[in-house]
Backbone as numpy.savetxt, mean C-alpha at the origin, in Angstrom:
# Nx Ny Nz CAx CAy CAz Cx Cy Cz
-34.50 2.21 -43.68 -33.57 1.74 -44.68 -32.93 0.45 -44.20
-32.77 -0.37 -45.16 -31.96 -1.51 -44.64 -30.67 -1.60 -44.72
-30.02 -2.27 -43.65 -28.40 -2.36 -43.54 -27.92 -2.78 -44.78
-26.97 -2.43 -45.38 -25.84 -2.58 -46.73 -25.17 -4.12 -46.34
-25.45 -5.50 -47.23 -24.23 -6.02 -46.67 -22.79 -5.63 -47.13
-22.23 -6.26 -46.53 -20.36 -5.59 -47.15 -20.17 -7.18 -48.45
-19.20 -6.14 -49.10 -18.75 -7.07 -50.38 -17.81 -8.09 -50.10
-17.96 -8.82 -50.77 -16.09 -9.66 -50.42 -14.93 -8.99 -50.38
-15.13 -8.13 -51.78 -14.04 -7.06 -51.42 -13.47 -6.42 -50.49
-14.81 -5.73 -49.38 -14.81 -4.97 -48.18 -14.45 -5.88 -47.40
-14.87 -7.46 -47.26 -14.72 -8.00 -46.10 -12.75 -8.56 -45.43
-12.53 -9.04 -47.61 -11.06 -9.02 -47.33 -10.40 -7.91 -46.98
-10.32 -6.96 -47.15 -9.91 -5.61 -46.77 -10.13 -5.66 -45.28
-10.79 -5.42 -44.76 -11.42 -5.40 -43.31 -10.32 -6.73 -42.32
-10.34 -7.70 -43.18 -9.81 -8.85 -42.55 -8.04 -8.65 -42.79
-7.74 -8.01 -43.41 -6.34 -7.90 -43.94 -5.54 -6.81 -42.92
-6.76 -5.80 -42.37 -6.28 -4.37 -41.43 -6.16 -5.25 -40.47
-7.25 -6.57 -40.18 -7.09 -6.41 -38.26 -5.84 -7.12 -38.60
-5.64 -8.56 -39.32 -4.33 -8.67 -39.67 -3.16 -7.87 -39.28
-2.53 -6.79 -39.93 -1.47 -6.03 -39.70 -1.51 -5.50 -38.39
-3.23 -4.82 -37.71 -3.17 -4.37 -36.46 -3.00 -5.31 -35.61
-3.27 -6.58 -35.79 -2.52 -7.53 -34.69 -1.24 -7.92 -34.50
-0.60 -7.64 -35.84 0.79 -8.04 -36.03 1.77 -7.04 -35.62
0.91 -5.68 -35.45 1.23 -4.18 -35.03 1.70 -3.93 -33.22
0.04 -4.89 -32.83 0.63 -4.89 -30.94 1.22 -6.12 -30.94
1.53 -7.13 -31.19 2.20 -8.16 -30.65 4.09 -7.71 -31.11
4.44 -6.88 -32.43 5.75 -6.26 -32.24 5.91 -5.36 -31.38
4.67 -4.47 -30.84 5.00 -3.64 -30.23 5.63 -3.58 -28.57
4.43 -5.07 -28.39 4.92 -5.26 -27.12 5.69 -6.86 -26.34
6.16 -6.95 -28.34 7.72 -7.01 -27.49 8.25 -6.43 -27.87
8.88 -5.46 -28.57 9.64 -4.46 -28.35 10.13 -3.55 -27.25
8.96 -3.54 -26.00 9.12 -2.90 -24.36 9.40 -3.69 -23.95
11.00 -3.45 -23.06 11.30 -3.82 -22.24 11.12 -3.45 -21.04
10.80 -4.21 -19.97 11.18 -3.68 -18.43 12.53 -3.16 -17.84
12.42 -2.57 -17.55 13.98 -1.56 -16.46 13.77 -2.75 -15.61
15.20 -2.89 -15.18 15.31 -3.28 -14.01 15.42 -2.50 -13.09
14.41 -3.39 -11.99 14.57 -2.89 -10.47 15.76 -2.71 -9.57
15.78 -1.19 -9.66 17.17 -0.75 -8.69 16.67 -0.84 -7.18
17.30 -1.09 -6.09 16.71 -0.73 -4.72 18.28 0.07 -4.08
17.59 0.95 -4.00 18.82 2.36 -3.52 19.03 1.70 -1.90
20.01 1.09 -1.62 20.28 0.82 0.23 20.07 2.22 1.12
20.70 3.49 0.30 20.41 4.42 1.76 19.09 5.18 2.11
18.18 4.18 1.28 16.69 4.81 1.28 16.29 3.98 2.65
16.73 2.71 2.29 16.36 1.25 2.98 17.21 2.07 4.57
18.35 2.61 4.83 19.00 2.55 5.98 17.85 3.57 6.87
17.80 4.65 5.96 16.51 5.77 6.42 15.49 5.61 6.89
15.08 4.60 6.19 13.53 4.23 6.39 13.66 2.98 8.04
14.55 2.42 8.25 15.20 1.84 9.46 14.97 2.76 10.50
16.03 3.67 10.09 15.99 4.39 11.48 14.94 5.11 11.72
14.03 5.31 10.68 12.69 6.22 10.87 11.77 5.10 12.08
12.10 3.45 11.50 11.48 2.70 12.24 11.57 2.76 13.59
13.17 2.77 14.00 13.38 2.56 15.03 12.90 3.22 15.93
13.12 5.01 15.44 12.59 6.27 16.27 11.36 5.78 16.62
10.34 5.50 15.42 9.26 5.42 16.25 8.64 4.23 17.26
9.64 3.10 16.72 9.58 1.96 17.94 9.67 2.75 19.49
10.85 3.55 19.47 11.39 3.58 20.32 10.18 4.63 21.39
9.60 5.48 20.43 8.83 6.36 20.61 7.71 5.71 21.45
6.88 5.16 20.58 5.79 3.73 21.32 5.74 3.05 22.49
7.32 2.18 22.40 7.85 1.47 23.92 7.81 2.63 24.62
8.19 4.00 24.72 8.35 4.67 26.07 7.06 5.09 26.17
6.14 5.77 25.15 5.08 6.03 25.39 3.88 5.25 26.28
4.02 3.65 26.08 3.21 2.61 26.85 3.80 2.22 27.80
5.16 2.49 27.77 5.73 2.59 29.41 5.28 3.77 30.90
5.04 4.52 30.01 4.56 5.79 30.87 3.10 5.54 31.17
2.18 4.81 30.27 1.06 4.83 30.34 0.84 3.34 31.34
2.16 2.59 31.23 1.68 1.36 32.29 1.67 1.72 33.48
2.90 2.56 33.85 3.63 2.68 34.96 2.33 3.78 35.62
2.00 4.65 35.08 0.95 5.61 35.45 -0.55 4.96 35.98
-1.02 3.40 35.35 -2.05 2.61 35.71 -1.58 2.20 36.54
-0.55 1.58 36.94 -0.22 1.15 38.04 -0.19 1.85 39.27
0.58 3.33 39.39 0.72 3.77 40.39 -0.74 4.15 40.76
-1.70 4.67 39.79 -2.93 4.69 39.94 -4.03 3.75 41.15
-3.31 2.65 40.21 -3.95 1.27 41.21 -3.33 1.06 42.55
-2.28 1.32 42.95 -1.85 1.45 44.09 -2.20 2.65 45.18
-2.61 3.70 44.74 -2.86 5.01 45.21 -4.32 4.78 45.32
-5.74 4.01 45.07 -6.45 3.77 45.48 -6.74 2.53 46.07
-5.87 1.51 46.03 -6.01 0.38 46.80 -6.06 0.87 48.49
-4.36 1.78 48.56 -3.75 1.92 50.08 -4.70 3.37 50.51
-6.05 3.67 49.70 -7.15 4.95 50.01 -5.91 5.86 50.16
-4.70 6.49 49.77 -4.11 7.47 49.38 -4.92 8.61 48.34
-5.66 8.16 47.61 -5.73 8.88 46.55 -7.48 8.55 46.53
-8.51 9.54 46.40 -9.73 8.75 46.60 -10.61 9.73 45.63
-10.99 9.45 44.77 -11.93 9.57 43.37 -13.59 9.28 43.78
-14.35 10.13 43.60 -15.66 9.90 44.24 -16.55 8.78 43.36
-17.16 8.16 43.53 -17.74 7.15 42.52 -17.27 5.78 41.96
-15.54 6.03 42.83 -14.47 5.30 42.48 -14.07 4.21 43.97
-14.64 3.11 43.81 -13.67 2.51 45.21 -12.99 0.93 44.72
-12.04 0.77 45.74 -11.34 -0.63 45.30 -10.98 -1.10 46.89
């Protein structure tokens, strides 16, 4: 079967909907507004000290782990400490 063309009738009709549906989202969106952005400070103070803990956490953690290579390295330099497979 062959395609129907559309009438003038149909076509103004057709052309008259997208019409209103365009005129439909452009009120719509401006009509939404954005909220303004609140920023709560004692979220911000929290989230600080969460930082800090774990700064603080880190620095001692790689402190222990320097100080431990080191004494390491000293304990096989002065043959105190002797690891098989291991010499310096």
């Amino acid at each position: 079967m062959a395609k129907r063309k559309k009438t003038r009738e149909q076509k103004m009709i057709a052309d008259m909907r997208h019409q209103v549906y365009s005129l439909d989202n452009i009120s719509s969106s401006l009509l939404v507004k954005k909220k303004p952005t609140v920023i709560n400070l004692n979220t911000q103070i929290s989230t600080v000290s969460y930082l800090k803990h774990d700064i603080l956490k880190t620095f001692y953690l790689t402190g222990a782990i320097l100080f431990s290579q080191i004494l390491l390295l000293i304990l096989l330099k002065n043959h105190i400490l002797k690891i098989p497979f291991v010499s310096y």
